[in-house]
Backbone bond lengths (Angstrom), bond angles and torsions (degrees), N, CA, C in turn:
res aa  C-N    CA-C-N  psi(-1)  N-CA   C-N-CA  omega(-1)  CA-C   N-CA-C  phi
1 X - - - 1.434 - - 1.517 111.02 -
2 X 1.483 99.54 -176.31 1.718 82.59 -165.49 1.965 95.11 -106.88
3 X 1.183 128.41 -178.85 1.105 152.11 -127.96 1.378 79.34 -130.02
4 X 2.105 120.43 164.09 1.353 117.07 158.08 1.673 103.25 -85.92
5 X 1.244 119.91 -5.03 1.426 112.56 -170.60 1.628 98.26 -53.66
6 X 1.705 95.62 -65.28 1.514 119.19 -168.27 1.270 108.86 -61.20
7 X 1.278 141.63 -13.30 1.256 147.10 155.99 1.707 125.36 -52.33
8 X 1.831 97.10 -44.34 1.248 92.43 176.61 1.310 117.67 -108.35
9 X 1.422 105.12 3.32 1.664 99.35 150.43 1.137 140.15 -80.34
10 X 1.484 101.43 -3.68 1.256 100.12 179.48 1.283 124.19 -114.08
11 X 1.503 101.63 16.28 1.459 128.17 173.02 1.234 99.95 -106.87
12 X 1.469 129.06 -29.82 1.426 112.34 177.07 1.983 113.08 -77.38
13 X 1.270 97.00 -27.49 1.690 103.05 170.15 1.267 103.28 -59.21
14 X 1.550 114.54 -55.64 1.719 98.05 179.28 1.095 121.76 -61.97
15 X 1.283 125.51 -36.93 1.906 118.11 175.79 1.245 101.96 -54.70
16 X 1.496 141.75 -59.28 1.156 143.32 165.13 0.801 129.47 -5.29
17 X 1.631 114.09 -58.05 1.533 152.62 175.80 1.240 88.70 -58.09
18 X 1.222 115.32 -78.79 1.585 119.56 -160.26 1.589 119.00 -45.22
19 X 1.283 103.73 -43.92 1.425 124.99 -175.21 1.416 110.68 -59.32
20 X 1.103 110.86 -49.73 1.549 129.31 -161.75 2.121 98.70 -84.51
21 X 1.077 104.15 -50.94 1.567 98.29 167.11 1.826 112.89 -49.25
22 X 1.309 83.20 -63.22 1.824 90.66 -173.25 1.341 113.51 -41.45
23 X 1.642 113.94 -43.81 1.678 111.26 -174.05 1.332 109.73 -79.67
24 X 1.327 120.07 -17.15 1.877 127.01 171.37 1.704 94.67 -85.80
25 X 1.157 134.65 -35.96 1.386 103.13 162.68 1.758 136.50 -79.57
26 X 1.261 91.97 -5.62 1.639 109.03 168.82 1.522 115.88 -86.32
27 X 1.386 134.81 -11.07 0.810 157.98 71.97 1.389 138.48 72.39
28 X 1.865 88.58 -106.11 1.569 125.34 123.48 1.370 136.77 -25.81
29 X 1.624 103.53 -83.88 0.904 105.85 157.46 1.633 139.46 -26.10
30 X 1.036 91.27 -53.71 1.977 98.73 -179.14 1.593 102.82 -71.81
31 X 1.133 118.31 -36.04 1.622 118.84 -165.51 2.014 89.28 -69.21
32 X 1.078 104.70 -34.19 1.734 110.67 -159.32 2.066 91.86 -81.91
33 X 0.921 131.26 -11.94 0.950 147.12 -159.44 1.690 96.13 -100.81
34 X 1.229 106.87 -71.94 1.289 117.37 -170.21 1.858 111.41 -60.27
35 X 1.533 101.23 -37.34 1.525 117.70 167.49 1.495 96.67 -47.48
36 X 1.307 109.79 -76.35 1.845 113.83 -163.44 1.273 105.56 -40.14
37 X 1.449 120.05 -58.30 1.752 125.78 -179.70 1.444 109.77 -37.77
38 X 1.443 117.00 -58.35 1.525 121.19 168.52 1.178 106.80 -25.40
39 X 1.550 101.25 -82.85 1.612 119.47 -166.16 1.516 126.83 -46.59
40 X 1.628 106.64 -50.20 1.696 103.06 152.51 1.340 121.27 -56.23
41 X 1.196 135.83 -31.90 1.564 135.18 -176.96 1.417 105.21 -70.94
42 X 1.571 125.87 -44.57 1.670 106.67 173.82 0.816 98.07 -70.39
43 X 1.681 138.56 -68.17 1.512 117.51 -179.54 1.637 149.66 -19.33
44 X 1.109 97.02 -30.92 0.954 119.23 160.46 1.649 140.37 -86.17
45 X 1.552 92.91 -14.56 1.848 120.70 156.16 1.010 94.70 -86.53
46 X 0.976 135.83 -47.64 1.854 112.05 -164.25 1.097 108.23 -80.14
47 X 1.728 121.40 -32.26 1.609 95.15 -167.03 1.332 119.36 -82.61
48 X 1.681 108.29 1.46 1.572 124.95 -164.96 1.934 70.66 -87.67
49 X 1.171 155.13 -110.90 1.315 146.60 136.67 1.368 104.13 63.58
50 X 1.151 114.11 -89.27 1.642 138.56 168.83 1.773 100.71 -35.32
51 X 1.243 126.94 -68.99 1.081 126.80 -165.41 1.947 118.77 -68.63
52 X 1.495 96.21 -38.87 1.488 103.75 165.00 1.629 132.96 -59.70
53 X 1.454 86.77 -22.47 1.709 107.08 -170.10 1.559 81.85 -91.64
54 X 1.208 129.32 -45.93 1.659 110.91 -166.94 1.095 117.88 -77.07
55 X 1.859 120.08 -29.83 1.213 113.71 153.80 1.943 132.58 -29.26
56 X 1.308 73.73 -61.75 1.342 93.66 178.07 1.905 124.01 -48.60
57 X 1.171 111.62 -49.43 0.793 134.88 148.15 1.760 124.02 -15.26
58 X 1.468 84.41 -83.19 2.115 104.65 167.23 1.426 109.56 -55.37
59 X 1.115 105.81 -13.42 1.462 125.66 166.64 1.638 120.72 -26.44
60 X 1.633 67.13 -107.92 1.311 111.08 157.22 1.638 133.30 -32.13
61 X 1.388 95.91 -61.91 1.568 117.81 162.15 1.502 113.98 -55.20
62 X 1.433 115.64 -55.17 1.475 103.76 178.03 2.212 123.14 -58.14
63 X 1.514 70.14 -41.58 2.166 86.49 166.25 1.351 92.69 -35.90
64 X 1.233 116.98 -77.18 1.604 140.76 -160.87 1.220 112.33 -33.71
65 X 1.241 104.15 -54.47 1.667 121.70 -157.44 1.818 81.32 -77.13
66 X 1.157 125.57 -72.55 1.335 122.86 -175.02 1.438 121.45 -45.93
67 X 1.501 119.95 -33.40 1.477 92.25 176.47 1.664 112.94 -81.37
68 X 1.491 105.58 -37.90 1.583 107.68 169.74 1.670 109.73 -41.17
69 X 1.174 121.17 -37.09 1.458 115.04 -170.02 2.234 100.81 -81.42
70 X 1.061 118.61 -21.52 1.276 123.59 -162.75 1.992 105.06 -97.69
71 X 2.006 91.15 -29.26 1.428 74.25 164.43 1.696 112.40 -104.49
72 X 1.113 136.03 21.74 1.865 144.18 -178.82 0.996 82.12 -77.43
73 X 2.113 117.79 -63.85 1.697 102.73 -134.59 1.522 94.34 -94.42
74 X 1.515 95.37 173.74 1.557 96.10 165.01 1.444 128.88 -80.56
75 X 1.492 92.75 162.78 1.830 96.00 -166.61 1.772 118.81 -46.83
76 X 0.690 130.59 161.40 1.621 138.64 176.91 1.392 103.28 -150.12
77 X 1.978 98.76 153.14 1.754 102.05 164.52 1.346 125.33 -77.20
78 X 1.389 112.51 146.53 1.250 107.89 -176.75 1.875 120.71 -48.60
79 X 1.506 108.68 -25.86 1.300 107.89 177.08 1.635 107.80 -86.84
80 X 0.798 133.88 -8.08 1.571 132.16 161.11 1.405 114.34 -64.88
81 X 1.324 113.06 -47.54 1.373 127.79 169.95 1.755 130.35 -59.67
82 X 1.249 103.04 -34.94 1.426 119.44 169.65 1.268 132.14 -113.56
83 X 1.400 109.00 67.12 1.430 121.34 -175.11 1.420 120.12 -62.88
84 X 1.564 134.07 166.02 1.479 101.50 -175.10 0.997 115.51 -79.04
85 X 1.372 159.23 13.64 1.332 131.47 -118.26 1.805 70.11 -157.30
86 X 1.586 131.02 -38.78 1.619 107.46 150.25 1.347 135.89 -48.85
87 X 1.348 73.62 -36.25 2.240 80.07 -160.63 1.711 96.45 -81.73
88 X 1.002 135.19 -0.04 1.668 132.04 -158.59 1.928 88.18 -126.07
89 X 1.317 87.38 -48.96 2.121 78.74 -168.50 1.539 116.62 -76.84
90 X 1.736 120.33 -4.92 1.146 143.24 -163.72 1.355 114.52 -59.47
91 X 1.396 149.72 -7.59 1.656 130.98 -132.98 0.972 117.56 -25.92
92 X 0.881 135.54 -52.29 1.551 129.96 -161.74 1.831 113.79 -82.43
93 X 1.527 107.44 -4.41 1.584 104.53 -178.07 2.083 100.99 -63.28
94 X 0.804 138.92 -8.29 1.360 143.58 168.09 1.652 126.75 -69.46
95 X 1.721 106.56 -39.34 1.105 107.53 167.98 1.973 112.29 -126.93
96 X 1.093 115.11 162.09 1.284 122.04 -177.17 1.631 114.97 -63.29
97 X 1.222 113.60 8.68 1.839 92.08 -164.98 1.711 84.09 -97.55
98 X 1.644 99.59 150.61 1.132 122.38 157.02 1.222 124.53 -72.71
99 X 2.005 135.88 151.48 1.342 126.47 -178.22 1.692 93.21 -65.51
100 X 1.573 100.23 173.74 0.946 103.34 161.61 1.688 147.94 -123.00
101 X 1.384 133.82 127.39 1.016 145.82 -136.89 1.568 109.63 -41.69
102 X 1.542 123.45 113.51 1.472 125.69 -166.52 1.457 101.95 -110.56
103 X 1.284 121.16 6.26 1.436 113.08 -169.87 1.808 115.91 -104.38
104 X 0.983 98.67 -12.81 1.446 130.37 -167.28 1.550 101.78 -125.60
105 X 1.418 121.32 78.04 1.459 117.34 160.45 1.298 113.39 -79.58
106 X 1.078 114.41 145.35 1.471 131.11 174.07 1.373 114.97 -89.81
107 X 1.331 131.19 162.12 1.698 121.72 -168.50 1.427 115.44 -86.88
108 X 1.826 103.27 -20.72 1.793 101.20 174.80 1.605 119.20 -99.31
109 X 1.768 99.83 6.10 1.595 102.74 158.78 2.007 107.19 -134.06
110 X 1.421 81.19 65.25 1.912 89.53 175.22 1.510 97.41 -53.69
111 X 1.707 93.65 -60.84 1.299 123.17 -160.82 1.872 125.74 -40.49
112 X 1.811 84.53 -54.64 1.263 76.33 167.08 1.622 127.29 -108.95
113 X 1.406 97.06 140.91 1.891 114.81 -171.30 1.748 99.99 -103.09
114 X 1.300 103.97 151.03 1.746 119.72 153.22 1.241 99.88 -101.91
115 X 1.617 111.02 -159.44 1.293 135.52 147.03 1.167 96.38 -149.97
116 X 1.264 110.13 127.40 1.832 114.18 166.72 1.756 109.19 -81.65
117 X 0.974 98.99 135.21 1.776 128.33 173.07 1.313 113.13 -78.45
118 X 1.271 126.66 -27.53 1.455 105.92 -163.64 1.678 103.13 -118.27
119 X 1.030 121.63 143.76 1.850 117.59 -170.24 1.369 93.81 -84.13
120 X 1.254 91.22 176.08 2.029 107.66 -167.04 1.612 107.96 -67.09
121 X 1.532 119.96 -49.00 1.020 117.30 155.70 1.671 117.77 -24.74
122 X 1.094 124.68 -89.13 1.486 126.10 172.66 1.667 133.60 -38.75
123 X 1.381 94.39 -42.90 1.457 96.42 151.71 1.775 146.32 -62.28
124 X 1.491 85.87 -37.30 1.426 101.86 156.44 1.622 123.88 -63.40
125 X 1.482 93.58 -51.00 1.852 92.31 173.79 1.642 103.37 -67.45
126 X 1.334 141.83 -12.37 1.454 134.16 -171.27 0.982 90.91 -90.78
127 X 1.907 148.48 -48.03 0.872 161.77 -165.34 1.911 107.19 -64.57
128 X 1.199 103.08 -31.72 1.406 109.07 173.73 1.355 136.76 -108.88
129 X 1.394 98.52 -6.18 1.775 122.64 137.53 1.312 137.40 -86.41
130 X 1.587 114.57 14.55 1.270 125.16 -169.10 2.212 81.09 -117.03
131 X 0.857 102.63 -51.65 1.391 126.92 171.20 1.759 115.85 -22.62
132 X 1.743 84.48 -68.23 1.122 99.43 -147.89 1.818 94.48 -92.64
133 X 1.380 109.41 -0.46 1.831 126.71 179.78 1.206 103.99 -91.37
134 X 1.567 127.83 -26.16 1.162 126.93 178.62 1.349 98.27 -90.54
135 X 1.285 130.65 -49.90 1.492 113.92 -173.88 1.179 118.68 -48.92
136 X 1.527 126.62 -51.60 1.198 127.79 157.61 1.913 138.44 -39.11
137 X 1.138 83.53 -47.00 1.781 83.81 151.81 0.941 131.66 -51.44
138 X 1.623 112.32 -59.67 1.571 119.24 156.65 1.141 116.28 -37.55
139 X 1.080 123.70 -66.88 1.858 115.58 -160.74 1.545 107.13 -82.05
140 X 1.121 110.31 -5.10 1.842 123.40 162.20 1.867 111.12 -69.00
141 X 1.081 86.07 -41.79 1.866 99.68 -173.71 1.668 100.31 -53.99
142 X 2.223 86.16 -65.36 1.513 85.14 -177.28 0.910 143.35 -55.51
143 X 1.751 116.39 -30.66 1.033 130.76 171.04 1.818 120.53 -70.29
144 X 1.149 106.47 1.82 2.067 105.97 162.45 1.411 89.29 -113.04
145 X 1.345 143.76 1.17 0.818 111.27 -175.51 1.829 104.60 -100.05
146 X 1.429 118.87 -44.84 1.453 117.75 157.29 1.456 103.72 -35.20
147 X 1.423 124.67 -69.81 1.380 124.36 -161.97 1.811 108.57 -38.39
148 X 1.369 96.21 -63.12 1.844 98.51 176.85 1.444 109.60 -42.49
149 X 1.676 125.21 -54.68 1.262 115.09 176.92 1.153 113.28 -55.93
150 X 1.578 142.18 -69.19 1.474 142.41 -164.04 1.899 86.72 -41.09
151 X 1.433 141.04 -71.54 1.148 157.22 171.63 1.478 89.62 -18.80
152 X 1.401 140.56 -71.66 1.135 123.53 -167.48 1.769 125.78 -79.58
153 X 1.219 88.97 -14.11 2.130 102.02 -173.81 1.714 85.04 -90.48
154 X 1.310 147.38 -38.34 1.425 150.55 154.00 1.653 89.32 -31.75
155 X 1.237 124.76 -83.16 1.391 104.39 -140.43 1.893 107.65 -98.57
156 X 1.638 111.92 9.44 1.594 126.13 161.45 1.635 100.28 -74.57
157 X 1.376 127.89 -39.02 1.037 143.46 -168.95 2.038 112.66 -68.76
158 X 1.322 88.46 -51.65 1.504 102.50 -165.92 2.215 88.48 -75.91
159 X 1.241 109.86 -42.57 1.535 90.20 -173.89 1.508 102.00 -69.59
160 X 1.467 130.32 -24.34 1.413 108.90 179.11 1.491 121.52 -78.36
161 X 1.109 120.81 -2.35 1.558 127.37 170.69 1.823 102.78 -100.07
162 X 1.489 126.93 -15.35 1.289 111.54 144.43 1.560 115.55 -59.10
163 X 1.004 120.00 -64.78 1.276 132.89 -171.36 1.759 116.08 -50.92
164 X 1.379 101.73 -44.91 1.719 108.19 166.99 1.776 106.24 -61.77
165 X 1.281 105.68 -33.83 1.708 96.85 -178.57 1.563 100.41 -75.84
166 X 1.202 107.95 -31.87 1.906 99.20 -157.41 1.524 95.14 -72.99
167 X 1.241 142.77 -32.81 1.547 160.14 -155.92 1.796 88.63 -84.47
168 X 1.188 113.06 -42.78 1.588 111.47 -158.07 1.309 109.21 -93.87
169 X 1.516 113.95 -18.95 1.632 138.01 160.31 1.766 88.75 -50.61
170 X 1.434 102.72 -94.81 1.598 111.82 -174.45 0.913 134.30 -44.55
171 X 1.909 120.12 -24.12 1.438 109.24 161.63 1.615 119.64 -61.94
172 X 1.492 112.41 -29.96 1.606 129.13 -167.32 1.256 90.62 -80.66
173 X 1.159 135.99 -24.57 1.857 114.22 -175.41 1.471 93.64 -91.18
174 X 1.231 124.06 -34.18 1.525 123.95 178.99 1.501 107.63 -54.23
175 X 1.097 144.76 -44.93 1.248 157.24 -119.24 1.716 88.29 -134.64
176 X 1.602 129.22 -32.95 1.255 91.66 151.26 1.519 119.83 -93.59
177 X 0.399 149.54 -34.39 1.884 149.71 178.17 1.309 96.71 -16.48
């Protein structure tokens, strides 16, 4: 039979045991811990990622939808088009971002909902004053930007008709000598 010596050695091997598992599963634990932290932290890049790209997207799509709708219908004046009650109830007619798409939730933004305020009608007319503000910019741009050129072929122009006189000066003094 066994002895109390061997009894409590072999209870102290098992605490041992015990001890030594437990701190290799704590261990574990922390490594599995520190993994998850990772793993929520890209997750949490991508879906910030995910959401910018879909913005973007509604973007795009809303552009879309607006110029397709601006070249279907027929032309209109710009003051027909911009009644006050668009251009004043609008927020966003100031900066370029489009609302964003509420009809189509996605599964990593169940959570979050809008409600859009303005009916399709109105959106469409915001959509075609966002349109029709950028076109104008554009052809504003171009138009300083021709202007600077004509401005510079004006004054490349004006020194070569100095220069044709100063040449036509010196051929004529040459020519009397």
């Amino acid at each position: 039979m066994y002895s109390g010596t061997d009894g409590r050695s072999e209870a102290a091997m098992d605490s041992s045991d015990i001890s030594s598992d437990l701190s290799s599963q704590q261990l574990l634990v922390n490594q599995l811990r520190d993994r998850l932290k990772q793993n929520e932290s890209l997750l949490k890049g991508r879906e910030s990622e995910f959401t910018e790209l879909q913005q973007k997207f509604n973007k795009l799509k809303f552009i879309h939808k607006s110029k397709t709708s601006v070249t279907s219908t027929p032309p209109m004046t710009i003051s027909s088009e911009l009644t006050p009650t668009t251009a004043t109830s609008s927020p966003q007619s100031s900066d370029d971002r489009a609302p964003s798409d509420t009809t189509t939730p996605s599964p990593l933004t169940t959570g979050m909902t809008t409600s859009m305020t303005a009916s399709t009608s109105d959106s469409a007319n915001r959509g075609k004053f966002l349109l029709l503000k950028k076109q104008l910019e554009e052809s504003r741009a171009l138009n300083q930007l021709k202007d600077s050129e004509n401005q510079m072929m004006k004054h490349e122009l004006q020194e070569l008709r100095d220069r044709q006189i100063k040449y036509e000066e010196e051929r004529d003094d040459q020519d009397v000598e």
